[in-house]
Backbone bond lengths (Angstrom), bond angles and torsions (degrees), N, CA, C in turn:
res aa  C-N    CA-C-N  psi(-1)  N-CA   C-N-CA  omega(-1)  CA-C   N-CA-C  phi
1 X - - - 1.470 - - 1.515 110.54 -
2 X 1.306 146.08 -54.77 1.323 153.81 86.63 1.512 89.23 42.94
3 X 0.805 121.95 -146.10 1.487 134.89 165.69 2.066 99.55 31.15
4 X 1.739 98.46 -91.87 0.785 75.35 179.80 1.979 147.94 -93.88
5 X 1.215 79.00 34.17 2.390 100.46 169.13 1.345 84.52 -76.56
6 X 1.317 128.06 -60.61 1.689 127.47 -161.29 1.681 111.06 -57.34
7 X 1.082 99.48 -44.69 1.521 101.16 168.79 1.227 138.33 -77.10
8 X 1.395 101.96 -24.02 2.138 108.29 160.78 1.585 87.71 -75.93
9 X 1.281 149.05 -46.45 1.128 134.51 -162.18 1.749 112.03 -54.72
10 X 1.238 115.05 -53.37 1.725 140.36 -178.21 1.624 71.78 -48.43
11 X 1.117 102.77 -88.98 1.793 109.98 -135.72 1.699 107.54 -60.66
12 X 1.640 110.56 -3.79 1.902 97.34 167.47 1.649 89.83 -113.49
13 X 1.084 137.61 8.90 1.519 126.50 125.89 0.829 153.11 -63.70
14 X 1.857 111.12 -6.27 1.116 122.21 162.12 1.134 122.97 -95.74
15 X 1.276 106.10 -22.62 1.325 139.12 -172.21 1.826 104.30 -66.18
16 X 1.075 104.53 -36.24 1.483 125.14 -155.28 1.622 86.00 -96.98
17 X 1.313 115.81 -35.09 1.727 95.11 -176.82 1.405 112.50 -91.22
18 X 1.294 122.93 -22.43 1.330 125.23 174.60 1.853 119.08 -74.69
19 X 1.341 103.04 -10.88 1.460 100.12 152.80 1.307 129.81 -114.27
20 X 1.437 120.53 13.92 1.508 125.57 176.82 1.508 119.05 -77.55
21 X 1.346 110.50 115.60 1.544 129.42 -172.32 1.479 113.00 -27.73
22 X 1.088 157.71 136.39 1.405 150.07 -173.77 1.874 95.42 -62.93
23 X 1.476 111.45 176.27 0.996 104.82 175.63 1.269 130.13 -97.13
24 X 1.588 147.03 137.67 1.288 142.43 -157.45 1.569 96.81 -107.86
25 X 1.656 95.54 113.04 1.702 145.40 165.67 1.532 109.14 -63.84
26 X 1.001 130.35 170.78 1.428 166.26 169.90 2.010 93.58 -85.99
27 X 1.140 102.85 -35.83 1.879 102.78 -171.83 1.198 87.18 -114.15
28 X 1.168 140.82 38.61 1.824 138.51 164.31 1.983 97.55 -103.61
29 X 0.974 93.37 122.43 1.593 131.34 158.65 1.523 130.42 -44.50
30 X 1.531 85.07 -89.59 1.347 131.17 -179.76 1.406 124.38 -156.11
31 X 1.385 110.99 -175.04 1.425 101.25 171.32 1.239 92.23 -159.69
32 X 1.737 118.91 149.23 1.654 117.28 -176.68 1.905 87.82 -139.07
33 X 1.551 113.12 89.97 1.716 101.53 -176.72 1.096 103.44 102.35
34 X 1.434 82.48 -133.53 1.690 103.46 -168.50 2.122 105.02 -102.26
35 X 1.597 98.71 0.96 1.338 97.82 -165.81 1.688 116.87 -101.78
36 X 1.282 114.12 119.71 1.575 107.55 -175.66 1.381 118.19 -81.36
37 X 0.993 126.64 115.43 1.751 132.13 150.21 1.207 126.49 -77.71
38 X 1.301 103.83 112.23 1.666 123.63 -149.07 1.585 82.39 -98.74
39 X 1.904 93.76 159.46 1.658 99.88 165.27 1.704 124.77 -75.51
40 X 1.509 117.27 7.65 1.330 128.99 174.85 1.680 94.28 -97.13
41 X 1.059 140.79 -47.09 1.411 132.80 143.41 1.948 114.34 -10.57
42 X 1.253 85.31 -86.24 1.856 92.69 171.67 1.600 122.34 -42.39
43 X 1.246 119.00 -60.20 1.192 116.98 169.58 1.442 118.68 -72.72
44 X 1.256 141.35 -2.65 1.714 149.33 136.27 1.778 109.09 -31.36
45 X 1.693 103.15 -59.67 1.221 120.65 -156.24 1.886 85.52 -83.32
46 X 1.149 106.42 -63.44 1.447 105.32 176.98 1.594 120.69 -20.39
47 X 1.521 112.63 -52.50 1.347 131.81 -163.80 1.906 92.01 -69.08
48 X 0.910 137.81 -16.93 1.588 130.62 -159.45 1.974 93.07 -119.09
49 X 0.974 109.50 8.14 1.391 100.00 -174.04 1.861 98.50 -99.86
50 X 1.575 120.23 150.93 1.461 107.72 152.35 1.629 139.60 -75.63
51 X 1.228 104.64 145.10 1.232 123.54 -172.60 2.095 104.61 -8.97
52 X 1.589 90.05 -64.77 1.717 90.38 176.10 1.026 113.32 -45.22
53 X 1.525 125.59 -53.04 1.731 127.09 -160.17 1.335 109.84 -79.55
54 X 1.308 119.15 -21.83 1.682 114.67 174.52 1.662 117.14 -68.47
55 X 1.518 103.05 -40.60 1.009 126.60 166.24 1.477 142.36 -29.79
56 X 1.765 85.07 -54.66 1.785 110.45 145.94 1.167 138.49 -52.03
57 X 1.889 90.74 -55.32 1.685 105.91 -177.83 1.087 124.33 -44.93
58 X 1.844 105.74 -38.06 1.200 110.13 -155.70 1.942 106.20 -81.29
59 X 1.517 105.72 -4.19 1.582 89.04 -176.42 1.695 117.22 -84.03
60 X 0.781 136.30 -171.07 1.231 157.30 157.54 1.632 113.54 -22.98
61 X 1.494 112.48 -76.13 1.453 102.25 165.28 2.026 122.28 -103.35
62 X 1.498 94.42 28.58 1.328 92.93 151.61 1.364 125.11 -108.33
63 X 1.347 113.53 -8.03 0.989 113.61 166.83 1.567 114.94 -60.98
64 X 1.236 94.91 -62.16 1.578 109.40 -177.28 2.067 112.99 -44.99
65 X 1.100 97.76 -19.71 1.554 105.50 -170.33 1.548 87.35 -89.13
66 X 1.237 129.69 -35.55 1.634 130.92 -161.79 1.778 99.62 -72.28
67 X 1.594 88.91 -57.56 1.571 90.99 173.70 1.422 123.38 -28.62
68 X 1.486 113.59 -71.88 0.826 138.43 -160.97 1.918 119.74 -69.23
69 X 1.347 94.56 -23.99 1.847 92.94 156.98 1.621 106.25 -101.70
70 X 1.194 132.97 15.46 1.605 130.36 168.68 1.789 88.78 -96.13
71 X 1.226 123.13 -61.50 1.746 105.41 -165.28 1.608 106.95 -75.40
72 X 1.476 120.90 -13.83 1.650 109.08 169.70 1.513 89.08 -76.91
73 X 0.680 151.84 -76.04 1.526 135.69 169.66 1.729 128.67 -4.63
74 X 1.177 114.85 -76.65 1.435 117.11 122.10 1.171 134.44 29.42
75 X 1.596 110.94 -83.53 1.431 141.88 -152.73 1.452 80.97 -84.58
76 X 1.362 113.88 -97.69 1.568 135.18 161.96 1.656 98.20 26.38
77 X 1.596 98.28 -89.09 1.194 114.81 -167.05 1.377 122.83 -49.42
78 X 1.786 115.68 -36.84 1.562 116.25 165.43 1.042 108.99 -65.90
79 X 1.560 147.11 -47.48 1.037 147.99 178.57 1.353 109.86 -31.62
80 X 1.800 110.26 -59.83 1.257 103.11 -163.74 1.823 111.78 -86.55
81 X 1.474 110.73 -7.38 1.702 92.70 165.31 1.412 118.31 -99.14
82 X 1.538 108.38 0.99 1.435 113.43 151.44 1.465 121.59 -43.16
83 X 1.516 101.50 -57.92 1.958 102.77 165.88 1.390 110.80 -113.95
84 X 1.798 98.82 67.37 1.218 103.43 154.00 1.549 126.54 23.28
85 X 0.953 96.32 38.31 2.076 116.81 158.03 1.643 103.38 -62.01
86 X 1.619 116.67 -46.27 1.504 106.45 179.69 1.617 132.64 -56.29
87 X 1.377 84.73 -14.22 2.136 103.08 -172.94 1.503 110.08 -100.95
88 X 1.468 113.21 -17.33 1.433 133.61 169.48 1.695 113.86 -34.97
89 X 1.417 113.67 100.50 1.816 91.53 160.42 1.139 138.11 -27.13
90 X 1.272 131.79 -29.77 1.601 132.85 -168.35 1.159 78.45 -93.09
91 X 1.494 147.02 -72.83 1.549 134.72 -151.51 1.729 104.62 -49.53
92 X 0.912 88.85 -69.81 1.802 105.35 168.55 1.851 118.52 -23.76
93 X 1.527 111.83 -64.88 0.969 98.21 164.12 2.138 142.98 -64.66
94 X 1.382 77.51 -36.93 1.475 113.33 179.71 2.069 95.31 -51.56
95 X 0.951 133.30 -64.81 1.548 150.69 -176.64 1.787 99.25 -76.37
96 X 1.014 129.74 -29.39 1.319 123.95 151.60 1.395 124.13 -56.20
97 X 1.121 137.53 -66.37 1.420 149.49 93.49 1.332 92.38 59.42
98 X 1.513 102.03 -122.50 1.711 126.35 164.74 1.555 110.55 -19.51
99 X 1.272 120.03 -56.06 1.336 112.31 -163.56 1.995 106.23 -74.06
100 X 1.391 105.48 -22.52 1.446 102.12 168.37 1.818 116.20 -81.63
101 X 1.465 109.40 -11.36 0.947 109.46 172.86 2.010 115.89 -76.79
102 X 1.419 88.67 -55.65 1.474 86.07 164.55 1.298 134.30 -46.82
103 X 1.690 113.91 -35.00 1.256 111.64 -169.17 1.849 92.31 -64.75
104 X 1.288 113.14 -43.73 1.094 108.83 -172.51 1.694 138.11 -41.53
105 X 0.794 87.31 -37.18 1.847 132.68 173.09 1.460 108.22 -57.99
106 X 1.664 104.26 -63.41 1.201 120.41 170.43 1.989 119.09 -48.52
107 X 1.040 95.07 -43.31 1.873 111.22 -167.31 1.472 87.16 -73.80
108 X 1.349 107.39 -57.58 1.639 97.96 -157.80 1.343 131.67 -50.51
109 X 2.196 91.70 -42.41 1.520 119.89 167.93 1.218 93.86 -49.24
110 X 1.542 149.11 -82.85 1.075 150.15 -154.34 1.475 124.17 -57.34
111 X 1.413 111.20 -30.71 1.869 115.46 163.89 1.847 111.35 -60.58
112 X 1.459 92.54 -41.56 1.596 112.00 176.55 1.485 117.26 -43.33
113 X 1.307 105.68 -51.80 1.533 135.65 -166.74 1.715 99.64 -59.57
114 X 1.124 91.01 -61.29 1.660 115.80 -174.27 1.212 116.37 -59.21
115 X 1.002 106.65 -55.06 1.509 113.55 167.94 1.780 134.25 -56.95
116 X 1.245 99.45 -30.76 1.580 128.81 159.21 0.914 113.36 -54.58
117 X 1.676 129.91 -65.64 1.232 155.06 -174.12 1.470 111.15 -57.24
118 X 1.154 128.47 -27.89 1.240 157.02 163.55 1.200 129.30 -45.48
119 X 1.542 93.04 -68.70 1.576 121.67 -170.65 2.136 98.69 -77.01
120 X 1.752 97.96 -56.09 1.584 70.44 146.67 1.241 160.96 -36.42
121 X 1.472 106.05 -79.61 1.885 96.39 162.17 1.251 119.09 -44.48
122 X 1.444 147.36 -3.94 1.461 128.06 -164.34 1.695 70.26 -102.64
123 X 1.297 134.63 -62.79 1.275 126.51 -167.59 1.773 125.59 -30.33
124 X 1.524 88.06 -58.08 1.657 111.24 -175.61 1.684 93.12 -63.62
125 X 0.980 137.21 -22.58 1.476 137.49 -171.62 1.139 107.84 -83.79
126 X 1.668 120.12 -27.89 1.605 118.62 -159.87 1.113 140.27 93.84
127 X 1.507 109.88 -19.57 1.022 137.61 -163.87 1.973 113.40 -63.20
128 X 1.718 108.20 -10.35 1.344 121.87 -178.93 1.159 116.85 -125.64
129 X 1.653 115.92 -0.27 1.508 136.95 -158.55 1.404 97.80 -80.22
130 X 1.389 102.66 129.34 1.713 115.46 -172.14 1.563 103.05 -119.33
131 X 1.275 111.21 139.51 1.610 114.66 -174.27 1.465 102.67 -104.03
132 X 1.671 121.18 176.26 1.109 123.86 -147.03 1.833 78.72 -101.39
133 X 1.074 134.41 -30.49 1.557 113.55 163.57 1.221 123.31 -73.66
134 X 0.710 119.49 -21.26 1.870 111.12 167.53 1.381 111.18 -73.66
135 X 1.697 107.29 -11.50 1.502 109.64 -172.28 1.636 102.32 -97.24
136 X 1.185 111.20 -12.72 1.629 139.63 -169.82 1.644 110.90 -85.32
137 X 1.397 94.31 -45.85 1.747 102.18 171.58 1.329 127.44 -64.94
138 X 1.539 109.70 -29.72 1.255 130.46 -147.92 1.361 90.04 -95.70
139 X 1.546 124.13 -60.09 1.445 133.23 -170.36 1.587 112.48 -58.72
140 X 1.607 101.04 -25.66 1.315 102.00 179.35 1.371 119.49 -77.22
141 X 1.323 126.42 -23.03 1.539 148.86 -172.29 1.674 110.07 -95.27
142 X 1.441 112.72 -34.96 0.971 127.23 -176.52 2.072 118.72 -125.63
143 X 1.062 88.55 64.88 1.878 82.88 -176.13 1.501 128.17 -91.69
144 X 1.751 100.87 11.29 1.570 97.30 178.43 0.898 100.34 -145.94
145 X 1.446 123.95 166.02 1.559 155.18 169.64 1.912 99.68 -85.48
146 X 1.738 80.84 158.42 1.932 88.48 -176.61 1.881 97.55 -146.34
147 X 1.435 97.04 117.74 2.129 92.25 159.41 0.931 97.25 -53.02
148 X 1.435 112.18 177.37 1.279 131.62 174.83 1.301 108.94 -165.00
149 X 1.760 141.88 99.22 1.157 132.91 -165.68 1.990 87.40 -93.25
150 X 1.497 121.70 138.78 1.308 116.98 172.40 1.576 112.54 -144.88
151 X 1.156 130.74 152.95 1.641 132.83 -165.59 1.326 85.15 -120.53
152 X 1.330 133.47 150.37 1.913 130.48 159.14 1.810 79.61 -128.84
153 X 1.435 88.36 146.01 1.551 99.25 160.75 1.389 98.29 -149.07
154 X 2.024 114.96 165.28 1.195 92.15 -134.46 1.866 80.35 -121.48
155 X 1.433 119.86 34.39 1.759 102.98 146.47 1.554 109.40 -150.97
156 X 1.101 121.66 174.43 1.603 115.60 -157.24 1.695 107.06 -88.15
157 X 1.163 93.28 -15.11 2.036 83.06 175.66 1.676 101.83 -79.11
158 X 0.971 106.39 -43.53 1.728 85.54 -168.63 1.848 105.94 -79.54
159 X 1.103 120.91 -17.63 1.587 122.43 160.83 1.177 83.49 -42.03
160 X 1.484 116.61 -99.62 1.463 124.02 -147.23 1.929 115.00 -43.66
161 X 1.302 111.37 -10.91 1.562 111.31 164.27 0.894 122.07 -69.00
162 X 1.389 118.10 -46.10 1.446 123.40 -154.80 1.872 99.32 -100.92
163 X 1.529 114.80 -24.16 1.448 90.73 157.94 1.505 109.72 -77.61
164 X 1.170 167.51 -42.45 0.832 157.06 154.03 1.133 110.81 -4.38
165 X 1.239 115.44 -81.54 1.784 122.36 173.88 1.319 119.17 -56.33
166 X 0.880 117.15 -17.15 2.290 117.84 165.35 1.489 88.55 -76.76
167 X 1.109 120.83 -55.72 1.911 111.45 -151.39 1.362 99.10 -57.41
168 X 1.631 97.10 -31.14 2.048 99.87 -168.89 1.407 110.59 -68.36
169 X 1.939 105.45 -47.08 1.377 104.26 -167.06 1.875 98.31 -143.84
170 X 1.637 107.72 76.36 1.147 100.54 174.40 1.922 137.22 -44.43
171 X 1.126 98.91 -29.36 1.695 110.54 155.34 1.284 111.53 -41.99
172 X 1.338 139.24 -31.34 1.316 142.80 -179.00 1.428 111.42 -62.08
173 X 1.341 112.64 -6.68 1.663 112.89 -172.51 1.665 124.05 -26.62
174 X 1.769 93.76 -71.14 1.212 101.66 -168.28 1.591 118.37 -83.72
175 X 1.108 98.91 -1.50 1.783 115.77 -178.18 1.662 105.95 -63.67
176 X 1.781 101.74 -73.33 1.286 105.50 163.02 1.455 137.11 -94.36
177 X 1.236 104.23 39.77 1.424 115.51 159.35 1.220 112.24 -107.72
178 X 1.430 117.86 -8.81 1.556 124.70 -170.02 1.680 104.04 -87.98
179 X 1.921 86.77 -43.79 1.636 107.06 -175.65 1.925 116.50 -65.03
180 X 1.307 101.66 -32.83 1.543 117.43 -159.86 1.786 105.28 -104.79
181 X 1.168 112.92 -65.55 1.364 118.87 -151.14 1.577 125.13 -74.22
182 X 1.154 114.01 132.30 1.722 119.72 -172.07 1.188 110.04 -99.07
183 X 1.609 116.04 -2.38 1.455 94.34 168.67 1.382 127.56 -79.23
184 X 1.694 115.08 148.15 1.443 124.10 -178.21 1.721 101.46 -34.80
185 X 1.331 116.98 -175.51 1.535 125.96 -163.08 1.710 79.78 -102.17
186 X 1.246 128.22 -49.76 1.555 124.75 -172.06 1.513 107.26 -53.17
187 X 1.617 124.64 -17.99 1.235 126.28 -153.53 1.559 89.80 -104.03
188 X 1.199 136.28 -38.00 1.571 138.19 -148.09 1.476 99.48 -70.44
189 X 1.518 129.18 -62.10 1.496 130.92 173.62 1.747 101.61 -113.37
190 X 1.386 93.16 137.01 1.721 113.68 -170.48 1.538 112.62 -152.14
191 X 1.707 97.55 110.48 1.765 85.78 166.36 1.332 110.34 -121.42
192 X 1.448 106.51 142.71 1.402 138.22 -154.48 1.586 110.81 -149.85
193 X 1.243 91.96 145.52 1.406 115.64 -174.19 1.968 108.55 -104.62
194 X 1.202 97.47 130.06 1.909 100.42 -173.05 1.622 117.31 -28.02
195 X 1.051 113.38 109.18 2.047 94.27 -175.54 1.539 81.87 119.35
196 X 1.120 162.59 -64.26 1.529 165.19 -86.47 1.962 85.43 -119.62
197 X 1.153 111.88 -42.32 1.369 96.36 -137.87 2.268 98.21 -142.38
198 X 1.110 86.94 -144.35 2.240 71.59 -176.11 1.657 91.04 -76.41
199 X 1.244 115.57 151.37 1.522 111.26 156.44 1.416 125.71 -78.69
200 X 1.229 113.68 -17.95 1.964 109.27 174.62 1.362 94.61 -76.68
201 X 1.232 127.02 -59.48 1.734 124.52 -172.07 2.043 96.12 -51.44
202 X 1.043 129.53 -40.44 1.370 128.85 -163.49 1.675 89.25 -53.41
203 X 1.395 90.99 -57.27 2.109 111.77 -131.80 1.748 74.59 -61.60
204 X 1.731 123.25 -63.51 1.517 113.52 -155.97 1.922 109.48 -46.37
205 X 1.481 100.50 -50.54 1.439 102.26 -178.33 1.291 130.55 -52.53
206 X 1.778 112.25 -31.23 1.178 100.62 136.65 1.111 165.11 153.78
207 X 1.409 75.33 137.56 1.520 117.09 167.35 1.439 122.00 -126.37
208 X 1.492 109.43 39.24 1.569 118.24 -179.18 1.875 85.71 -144.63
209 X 1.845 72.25 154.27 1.548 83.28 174.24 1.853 120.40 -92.20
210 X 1.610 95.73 164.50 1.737 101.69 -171.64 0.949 111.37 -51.45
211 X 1.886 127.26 121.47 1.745 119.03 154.61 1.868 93.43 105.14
212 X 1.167 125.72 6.72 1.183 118.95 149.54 1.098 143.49 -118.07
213 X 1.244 128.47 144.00 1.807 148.09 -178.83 1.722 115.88 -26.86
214 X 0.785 119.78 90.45 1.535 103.32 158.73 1.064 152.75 -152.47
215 X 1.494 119.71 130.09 1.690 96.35 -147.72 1.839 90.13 -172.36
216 X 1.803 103.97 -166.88 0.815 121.62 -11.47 1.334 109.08 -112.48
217 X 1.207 127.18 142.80 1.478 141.50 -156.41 1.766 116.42 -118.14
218 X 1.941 111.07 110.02 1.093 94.94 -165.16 1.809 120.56 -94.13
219 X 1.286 131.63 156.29 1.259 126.65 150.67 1.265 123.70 -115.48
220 X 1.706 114.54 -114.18 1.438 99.63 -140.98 1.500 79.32 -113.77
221 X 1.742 96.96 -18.49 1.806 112.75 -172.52 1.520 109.17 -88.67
222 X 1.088 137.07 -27.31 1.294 135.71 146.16 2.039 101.27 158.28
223 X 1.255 98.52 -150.73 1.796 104.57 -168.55 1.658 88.76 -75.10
224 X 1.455 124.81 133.50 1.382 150.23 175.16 1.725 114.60 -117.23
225 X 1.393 107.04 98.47 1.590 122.78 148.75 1.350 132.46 -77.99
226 X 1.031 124.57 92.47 1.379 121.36 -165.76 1.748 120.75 -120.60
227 X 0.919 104.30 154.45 2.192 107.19 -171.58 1.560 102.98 -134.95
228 X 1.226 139.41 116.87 1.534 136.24 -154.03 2.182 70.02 -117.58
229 X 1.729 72.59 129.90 1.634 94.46 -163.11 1.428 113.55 -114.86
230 X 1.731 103.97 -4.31 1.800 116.27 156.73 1.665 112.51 -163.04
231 X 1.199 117.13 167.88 1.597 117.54 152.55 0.979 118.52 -139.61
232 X 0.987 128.53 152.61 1.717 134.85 -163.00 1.488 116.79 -135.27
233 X 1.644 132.66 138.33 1.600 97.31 157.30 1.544 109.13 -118.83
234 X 1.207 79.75 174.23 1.540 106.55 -163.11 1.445 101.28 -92.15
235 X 1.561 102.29 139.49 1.454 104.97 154.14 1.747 123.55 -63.38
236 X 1.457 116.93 -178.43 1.208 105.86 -173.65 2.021 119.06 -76.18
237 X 2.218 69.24 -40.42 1.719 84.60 -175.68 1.875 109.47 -65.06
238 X 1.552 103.93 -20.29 1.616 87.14 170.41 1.801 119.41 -89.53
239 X 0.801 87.01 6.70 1.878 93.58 -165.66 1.818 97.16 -95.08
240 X 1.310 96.16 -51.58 1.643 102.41 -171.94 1.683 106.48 -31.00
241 X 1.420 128.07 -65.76 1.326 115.92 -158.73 1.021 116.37 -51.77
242 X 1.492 106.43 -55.91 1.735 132.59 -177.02 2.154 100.36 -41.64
243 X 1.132 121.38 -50.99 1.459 146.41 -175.38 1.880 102.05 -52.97
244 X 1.762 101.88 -53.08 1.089 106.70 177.56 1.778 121.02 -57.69
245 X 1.394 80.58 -45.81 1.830 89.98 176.58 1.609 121.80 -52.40
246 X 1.181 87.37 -45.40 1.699 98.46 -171.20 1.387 122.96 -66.47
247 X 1.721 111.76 -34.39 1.179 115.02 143.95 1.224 134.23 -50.60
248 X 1.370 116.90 -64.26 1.343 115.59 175.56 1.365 112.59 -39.99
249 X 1.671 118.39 -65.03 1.693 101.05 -170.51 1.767 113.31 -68.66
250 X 1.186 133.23 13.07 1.252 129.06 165.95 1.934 89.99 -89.87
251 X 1.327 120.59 -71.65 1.481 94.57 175.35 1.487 123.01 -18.97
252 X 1.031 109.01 -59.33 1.297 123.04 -173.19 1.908 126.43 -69.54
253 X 1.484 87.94 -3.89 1.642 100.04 178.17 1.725 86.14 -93.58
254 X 1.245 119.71 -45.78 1.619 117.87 -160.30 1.626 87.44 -77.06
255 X 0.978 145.34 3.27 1.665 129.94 168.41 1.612 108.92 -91.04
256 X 1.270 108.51 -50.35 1.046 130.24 171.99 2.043 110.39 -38.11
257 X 1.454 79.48 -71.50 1.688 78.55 -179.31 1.491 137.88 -63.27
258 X 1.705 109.29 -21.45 1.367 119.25 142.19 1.247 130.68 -49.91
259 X 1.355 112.44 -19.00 1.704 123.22 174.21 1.159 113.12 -71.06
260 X 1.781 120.53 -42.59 0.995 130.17 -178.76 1.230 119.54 -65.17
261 X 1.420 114.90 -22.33 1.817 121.68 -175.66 1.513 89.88 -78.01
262 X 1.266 142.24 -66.60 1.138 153.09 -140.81 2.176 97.75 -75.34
263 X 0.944 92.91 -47.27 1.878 107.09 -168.52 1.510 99.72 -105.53
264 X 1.024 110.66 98.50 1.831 112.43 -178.56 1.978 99.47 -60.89
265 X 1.155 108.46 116.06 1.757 120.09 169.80 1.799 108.15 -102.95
266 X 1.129 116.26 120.48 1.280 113.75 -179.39 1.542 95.01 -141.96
267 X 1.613 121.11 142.27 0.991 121.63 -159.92 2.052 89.76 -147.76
268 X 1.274 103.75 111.78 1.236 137.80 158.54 1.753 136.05 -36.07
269 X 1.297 111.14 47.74 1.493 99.27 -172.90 1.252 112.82 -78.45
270 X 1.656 94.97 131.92 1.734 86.45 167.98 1.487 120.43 -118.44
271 X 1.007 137.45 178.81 1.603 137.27 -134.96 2.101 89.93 -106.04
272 X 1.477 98.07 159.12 1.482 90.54 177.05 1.233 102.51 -90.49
């Protein structure tokens, strides 16, 4: 008998500790169960709110309003691993999902990173550093910007239609550029400065006169009709940045292409 008093005793002592409330801290929150919501909790949630809504949170009865959608939250959530919703196939897949999405996120941020990091040191090295005479030569050879209205379509018989039909009836512009052309809307009218943009599309435009047809000329983006529809020049102080750039990414093509000697790049087309 002895024996067993001692043993109902153990087991509503255990009983008794496995339901005793956690203990309430100075950094206690709330509590939903057995689970504490600390005030590093609050200020977590705090940190993702805007400027206005933190603002709120932080008074008296915004707090209390903050609370109070963090433990229905809470609630929610025991509820649902109460019936094992967390072991559920759909949960399962659904958080699989996400977590390949994140990783994704993760890699990309991190190619990003790297690549940044990169482009720095070649900077801090010099290695892209453009002087104000090379910026001097350039402006002098090059002192204006050019529109450029252009259609690309992407195989050579229907190019060759539709210049046909501009040469006949240049008014047709926007008709069959609407009808024909795949280039993006940023791609259709473009003004650019020599260096800015393809150099065969640069060099023809110009060297053709304003408000005429010409084409069609292929690249990497497909068959290009294009009509350079003004030119302008530039002052120095507006030209300079644009000047700077253009140098730099030609530095930056000749780094690049030393990479390629060193790192064999071979790129695979295959046929449709």
């Amino acid at each position: 008998m002895k024996h067993q008093w001692m043993l109902a005793l153990l087991l509503l002592t255990a009983f008794g500790c496995r339901q005793e409330a956690p203990a309430v801290t100075q950094d206690t929150a709330a509590r939903v169960g057995k689970e504490t919501i600390t005030e590093q909790d609050v200020a977590s949630r705090l940190a993702l709110l805007s400027d206005e809504d933190r603002e709120f949170a932080q008074t008296p009865i915004g707090r209390q309003n903050l609370l109070q959608i963090i433990t229905r939250e809470k609630l929610v959530a025991a509820a649902a691993k109460d019936e094992k919703l967390d072991e559920s196939d759909v949960y399962l897949s659904i958080m699989d999902d996400k977590r390949r999405q994140l990783e994704d996120i993760y890699n990309e941020f991190a190619a990003q990173t790297l690549e940044q990091l990169w482009y720095d040191e070649l900077k801090e090295k010099g290695e892209t550093a453009v002087s104000d005479e090379e910026i001097s030569a350039y402006y002098k050879k090059y002192p204006y910007e050019m529109t450029i209205k252009q259609i690309i379509i992407d195989n050579a018989q229907t190019a060759d239609q539709v210049l046909r039909a501009l040469k006949s009836s240049p008014r047709r512009w926007k008709e069959l550029e609407r009808q024909y052309s795949v280039a993006p809307e940023s791609l259709r009218q473009i003004t650019v400065m020599p260096g800015e943009y393809l150099p065969d599309i640069e060099v023809i435009a110009a060297n053709s006169p304003t408000g005429s047809v010409q084409g069609f000329f292929k690249t990497a983006q497909g068959f290009h009709i294009i009509m350079k529809t003004s030119d302008k020049r530039l002052s120095r102080k507006d030209a300079e940045p644009r000047i700077r750039q253009v140098l730099e990414d030609r530095k930056l093509d000749k780094v690049l292409d030393s990479l390629k000697n060193k790192y064999e790049v071979v790129i695979y087309e295959k046929s449709e």
